[in-house]
NUTIKOL-30765 format. One record per residue: x, y, z of N, C-alpha, C in turn. Coordinates in pm, whole numbers, padded with zeros to 5 digits, always signed. Example, Ala and Ser with C-alpha at 12.3 -4.5 7.8 and 13.67 -1.06 7.14 Angstrom:
2
+01319-00569+00780+01230-00450+00780+01320-00330+00780;+01285-00225+00708+01367-00106+00714+01290+00003+00787;
***
This chain:
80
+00084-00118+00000+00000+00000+00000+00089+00124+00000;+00038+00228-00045+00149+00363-00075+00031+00451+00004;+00098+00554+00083+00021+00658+00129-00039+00779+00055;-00156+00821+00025-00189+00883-00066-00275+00982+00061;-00199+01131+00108-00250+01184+00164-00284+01126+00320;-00428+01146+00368-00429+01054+00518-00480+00895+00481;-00507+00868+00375-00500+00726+00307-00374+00622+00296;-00415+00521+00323-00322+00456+00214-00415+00391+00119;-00343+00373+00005-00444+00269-00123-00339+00167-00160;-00422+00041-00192-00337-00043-00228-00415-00160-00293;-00382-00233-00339-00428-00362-00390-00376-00530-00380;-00522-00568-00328-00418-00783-00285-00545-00843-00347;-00466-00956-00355-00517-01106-00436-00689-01186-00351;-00613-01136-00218-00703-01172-00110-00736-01096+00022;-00828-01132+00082-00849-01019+00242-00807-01089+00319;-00752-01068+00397-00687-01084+00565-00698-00984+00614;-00681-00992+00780-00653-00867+00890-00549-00851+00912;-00474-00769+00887-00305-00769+00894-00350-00557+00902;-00261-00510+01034-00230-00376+01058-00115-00363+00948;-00128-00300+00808-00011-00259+00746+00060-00166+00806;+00056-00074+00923+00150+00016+00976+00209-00091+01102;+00162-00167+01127+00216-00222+01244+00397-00290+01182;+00509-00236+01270+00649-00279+01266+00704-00307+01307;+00649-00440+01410+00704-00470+01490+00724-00669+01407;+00762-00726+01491+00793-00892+01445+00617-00951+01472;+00629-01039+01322+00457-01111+01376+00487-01251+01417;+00409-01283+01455+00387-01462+01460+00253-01522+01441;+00221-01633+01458+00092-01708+01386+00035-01749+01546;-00112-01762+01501-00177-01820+01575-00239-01943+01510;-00242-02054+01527-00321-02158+01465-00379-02294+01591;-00501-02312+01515-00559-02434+01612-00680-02524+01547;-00721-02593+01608-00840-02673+01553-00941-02699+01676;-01082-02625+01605-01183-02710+01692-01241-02789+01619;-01294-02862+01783-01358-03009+01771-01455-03014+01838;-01555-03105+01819-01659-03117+01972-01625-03212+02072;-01725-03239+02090-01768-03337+02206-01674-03510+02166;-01728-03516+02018-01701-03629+02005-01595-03653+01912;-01483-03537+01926-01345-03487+01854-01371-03478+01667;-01505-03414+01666-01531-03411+01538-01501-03246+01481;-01418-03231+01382-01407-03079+01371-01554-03022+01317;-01504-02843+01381-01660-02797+01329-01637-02702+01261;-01682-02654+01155-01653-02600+01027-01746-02467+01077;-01675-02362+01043-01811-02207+01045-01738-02153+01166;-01711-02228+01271-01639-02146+01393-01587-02066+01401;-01679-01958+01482-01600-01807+01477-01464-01785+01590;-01375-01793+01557-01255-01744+01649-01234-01598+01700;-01238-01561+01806-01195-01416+01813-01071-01437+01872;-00998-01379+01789-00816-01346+01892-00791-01177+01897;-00838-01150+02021-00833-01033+02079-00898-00910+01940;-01049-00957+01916-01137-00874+01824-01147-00918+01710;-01018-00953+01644-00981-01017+01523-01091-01143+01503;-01159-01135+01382-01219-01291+01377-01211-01341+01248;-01190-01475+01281-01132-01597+01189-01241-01710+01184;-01276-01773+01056-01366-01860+01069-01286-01958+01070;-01364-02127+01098-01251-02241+01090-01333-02284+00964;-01207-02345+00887-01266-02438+00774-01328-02602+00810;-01360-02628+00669-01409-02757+00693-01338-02858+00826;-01212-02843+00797-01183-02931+00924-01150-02889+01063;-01190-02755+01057-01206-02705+01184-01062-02612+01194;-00980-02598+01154-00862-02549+01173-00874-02375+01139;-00823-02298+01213-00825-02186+01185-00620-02117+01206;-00640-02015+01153-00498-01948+01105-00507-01777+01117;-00420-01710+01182-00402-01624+01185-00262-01513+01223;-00235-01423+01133-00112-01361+01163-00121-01255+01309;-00052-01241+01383-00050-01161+01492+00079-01093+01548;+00055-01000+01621+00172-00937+01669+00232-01035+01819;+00387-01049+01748+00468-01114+01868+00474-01008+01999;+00508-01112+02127+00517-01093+02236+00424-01001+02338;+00299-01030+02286+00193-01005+02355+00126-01100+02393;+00030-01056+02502-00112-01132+02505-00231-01133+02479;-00274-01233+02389-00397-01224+02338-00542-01263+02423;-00633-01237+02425-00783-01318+02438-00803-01406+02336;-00852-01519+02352-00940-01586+02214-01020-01685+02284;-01126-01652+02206-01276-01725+02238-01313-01729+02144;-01421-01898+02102-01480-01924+02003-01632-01912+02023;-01681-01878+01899-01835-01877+01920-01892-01965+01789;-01945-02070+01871-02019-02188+01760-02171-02173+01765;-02225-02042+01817-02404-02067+01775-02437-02030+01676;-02530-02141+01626-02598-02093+01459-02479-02162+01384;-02444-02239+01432-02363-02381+01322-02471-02479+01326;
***
């Protein structure tokens, strides 16, 4: 992205949540839900500290984040 005034504009292939001003080191968050009966559940909303991530079919979700902090994350499965 290039700064155009109090903008930036830019163009990608795909959407993610990624702070483009943020400059500090990132790292990943990744995991898989499951239920009761260790079956993954697909649609699962992840929040990691606001940020939300759905899980795919096999339940696995992925996300870039800023190192050496601490996050919240809570999932919300109603209306799966």
């Amino acid at each position: 992205a290039t700064r155009e005034g109090q903008s930036y504009i830019g163009f990608v292939k795909h959407l993610s949540s990624w702070n483009i001003d943020f400059k500090g080191d990132k790292s990943t968050i990744h995991g898989k839900v499951i239920d009761c009966n260790k079956l993954p559940i697909n649609g699962a909303l992840v929040n990691i500290d606001g940020v939300i991530v759905k899980t795919d079919s096999s339940g696995n979700f992925f996300q870039w984040i800023p190192s050496g902090i601490d996050l919240k994350v809570s999932i919300n499965i109603e209306g799966i």
